[in-house]
C-alpha positions as CSV (number, residue, x, y, z in Angstrom):
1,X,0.0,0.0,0.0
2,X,2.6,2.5,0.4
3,X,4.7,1.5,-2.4
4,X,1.8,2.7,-4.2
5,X,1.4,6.1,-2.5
6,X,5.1,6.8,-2.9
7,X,4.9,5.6,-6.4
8,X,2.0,7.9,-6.9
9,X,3.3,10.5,-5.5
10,X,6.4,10.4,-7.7
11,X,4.3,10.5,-10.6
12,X,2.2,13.8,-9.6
13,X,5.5,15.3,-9.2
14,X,6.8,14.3,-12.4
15,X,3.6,15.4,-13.8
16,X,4.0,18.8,-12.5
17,X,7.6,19.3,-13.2
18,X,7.0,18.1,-17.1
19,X,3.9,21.3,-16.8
20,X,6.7,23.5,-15.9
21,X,8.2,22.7,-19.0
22,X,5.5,22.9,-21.4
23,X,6.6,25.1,-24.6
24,X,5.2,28.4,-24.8
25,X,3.9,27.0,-28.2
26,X,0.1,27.8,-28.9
27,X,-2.1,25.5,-31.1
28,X,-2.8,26.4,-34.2
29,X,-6.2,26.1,-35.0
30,X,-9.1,28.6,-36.2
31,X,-9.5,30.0,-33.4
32,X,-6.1,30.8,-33.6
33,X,-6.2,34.9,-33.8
34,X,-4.3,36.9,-35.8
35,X,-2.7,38.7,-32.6
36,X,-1.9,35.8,-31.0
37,X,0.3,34.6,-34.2
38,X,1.9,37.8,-34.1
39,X,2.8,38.4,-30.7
40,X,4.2,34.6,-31.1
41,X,6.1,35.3,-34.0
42,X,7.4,39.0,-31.8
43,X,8.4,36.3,-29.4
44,X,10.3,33.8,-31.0
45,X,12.4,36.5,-32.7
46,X,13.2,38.1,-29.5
47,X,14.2,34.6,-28.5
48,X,16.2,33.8,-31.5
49,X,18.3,37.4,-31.3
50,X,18.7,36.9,-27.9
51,X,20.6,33.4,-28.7
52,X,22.7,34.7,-31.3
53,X,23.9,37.7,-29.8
54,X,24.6,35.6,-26.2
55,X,22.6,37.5,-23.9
């Protein structure tokens, strides 16, 4: 029995640090409004600059 509330436990943790994770991605679907894509797009060349230049 507490095998399997350790081994639960363990799990849920897991769980939550994979959440932490998650990619800032959103779905793209068509719901999917125009904003949204461009404050993604803003985002992910902010990101990319930001890698090149080191900071």
């Amino acid at each position: 029995m507490q095998i399997l509330v350790i081994y639960q436990a363990i799990v849920s943790y897991l769980k939550s640090v994979r959440e932490g994770f998650d990619g800032p991605h959103l779905p793209m679907d068509s719901d999917y409004s125009f904003e949204a894509r461009q404050r993604e797009a803003e985002r992910r060349r902010n990101a990319q600059a930001t890698r090149l230049l080191g900071l």
